[in-house]
Backbone as CSV, one residue per row, in Angstrom:
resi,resn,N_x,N_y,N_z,CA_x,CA_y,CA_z,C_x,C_y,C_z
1,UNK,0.834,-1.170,0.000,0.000,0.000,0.000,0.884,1.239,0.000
2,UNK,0.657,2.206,-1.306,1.254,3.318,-0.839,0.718,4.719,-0.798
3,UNK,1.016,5.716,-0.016,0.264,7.004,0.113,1.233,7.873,-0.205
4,UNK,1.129,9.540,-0.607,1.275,10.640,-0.300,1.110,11.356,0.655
5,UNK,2.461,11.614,1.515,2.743,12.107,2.739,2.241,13.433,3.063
6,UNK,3.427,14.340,2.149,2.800,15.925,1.875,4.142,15.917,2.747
7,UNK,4.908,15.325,3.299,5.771,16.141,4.217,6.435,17.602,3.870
8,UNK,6.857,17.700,1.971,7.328,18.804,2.089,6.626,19.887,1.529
9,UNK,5.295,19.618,1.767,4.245,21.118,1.483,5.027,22.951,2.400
10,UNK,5.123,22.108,3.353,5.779,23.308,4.141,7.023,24.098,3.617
11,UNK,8.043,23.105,2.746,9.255,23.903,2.728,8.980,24.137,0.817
12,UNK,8.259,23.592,0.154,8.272,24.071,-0.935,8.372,25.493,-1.417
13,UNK,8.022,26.503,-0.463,8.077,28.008,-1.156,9.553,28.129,-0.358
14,UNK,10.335,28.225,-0.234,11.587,28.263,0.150,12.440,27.646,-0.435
15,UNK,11.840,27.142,-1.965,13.040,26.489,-2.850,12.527,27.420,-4.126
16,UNK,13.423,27.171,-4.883,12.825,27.362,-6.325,14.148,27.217,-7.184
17,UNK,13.981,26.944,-8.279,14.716,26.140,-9.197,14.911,27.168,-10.819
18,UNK,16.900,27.154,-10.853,17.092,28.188,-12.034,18.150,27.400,-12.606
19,UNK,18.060,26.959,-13.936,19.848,26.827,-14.674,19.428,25.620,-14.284
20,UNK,18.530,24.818,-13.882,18.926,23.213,-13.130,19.423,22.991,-11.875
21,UNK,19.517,24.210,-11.534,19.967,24.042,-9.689,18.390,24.190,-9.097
22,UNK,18.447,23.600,-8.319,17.368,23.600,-6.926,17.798,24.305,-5.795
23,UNK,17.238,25.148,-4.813,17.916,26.040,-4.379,17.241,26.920,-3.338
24,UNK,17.662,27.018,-1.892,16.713,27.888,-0.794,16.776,29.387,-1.155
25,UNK,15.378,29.896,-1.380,15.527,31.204,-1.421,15.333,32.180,-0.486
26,UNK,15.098,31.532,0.788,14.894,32.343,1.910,15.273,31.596,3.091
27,UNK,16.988,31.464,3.461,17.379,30.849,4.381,17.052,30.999,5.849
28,UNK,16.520,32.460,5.798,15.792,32.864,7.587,14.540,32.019,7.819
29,UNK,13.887,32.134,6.521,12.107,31.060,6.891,12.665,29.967,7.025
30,UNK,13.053,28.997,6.526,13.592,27.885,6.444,14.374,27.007,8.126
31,UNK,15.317,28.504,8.229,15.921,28.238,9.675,14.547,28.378,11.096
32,UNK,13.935,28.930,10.623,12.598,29.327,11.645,11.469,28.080,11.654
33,UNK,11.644,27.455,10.680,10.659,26.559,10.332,11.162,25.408,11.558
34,UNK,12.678,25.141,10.875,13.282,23.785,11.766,13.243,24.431,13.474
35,UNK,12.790,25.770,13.435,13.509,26.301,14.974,14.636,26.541,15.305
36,UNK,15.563,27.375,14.362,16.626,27.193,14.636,16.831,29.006,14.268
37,UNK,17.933,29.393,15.082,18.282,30.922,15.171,18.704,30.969,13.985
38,UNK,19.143,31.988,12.822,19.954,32.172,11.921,20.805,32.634,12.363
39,UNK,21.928,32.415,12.472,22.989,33.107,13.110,24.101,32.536,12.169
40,UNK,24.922,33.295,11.180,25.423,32.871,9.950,27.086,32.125,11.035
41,UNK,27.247,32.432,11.890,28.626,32.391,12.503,28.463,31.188,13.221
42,UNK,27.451,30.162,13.539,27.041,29.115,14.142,26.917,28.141,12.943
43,UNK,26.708,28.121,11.736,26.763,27.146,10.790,27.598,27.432,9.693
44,UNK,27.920,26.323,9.030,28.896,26.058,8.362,28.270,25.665,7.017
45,UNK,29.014,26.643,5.748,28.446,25.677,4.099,29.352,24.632,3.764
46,UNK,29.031,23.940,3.542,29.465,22.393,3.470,28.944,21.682,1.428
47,UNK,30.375,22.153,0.600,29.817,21.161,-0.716,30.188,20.164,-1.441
48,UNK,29.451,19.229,-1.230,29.433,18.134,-1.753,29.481,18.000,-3.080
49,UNK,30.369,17.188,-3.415,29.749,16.485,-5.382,30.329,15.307,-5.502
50,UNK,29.429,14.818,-6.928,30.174,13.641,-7.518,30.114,13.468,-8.792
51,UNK,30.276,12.395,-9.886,30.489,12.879,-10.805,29.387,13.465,-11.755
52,UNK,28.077,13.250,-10.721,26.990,13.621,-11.923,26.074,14.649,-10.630
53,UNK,26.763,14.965,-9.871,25.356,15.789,-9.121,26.386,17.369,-8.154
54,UNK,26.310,18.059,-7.724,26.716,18.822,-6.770,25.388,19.652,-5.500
55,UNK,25.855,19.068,-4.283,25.316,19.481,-3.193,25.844,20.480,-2.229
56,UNK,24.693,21.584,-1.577,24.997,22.162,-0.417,24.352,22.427,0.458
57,UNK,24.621,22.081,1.791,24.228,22.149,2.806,24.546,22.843,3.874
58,UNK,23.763,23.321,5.079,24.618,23.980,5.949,24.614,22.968,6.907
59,UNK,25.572,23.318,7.572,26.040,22.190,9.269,26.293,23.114,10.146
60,UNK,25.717,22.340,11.777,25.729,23.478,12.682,27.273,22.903,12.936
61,UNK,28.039,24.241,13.288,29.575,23.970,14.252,29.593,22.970,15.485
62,UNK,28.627,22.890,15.920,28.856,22.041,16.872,27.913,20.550,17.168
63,UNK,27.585,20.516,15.835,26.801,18.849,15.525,25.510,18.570,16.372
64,UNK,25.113,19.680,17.023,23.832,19.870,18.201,22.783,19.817,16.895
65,UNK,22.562,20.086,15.472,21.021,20.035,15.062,21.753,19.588,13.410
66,UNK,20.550,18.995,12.883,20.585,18.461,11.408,21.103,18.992,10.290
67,UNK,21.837,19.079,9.888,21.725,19.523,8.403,20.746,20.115,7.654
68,UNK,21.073,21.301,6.942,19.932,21.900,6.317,20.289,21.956,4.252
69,UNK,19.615,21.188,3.875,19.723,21.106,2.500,19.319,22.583,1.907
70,UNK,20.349,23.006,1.398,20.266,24.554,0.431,20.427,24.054,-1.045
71,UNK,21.065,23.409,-1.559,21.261,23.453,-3.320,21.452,22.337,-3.519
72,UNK,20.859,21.810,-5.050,21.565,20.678,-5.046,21.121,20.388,-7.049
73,UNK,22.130,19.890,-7.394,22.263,20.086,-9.138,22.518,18.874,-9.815
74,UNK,22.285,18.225,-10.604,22.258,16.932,-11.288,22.928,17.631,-12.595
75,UNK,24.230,16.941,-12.645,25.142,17.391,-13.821,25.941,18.625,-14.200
76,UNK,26.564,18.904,-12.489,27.041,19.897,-12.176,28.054,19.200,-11.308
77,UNK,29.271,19.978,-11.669,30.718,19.290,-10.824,30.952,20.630,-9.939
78,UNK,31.581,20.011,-9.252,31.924,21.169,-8.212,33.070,21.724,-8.520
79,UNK,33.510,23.210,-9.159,34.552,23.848,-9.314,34.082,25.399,-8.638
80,UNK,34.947,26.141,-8.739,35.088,27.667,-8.139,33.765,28.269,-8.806
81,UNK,33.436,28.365,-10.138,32.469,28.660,-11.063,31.029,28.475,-10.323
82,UNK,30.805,27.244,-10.196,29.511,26.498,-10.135,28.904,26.986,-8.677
83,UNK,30.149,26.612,-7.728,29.562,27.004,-6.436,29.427,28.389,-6.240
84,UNK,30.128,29.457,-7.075,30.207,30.359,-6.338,28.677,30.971,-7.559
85,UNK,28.336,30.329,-8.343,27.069,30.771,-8.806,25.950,30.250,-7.741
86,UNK,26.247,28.619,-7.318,25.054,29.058,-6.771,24.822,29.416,-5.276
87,UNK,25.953,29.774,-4.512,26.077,30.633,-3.457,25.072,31.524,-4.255
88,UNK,25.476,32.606,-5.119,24.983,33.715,-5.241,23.658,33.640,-5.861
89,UNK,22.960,32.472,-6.254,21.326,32.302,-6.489,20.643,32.420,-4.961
90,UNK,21.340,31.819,-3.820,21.102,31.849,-2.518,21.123,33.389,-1.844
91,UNK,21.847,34.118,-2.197,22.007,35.007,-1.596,23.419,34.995,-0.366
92,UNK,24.161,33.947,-0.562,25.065,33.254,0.525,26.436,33.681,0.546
93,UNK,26.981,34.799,-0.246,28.588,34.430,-0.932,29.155,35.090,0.359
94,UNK,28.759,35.702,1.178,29.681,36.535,1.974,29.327,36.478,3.493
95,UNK,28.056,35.492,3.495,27.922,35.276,4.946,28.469,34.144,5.615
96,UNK,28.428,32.952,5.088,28.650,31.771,6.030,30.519,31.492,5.385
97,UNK,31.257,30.549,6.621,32.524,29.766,6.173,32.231,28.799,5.320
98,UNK,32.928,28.665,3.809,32.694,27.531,3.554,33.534,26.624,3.985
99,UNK,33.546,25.190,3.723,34.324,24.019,3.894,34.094,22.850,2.920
């Protein structure tokens, strides 16, 4: 038997999708949703890739709360270019550390 959850009715307006990236457009709602302060100096951007996808996420500094999925691209490698475009679809290039 299978159903439709709906789990992510809630975070759907806090994404939206350009170029093939998927992507948070309002990282304060998003952080408010999970309950969590925005405080750019408490989490960390964190990007992932492989050979057919590139991911980003934020991580709290001190491993106390989940991961928060911000971007993520199917047929996109991770170089200086890519991320630092889609930092800047986010609105992100100058607030958080990356790693």
């Amino acid at each position: 038997m299978c159903f439709y959850h709906g789990g992510h009715e809630q975070f759907k307006d806090f994404f939206a999708q350009e170029d093939g990236v998927v992507f948070c457009n309002d990282v304060c709602s998003i952080m408010e949703v999970f309950g969590h302060e925005h405080n750019p100096y408490q989490w960390r951007l964190f990007n992932d890739s492989s050979k057919a996808s590139l991911k980003v996420v934020l991580i709290h500094n001190g491993n106390r709360f989940p991961s928060v999925p911000l971007a993520y691209a199917v047929n996109m490698k991770e170089s200086y270019e890519n991320i630092w475009e889609s930092l800047s679809m986010m609105n992100l290039s100058g607030s958080y550390v990356v790693i």
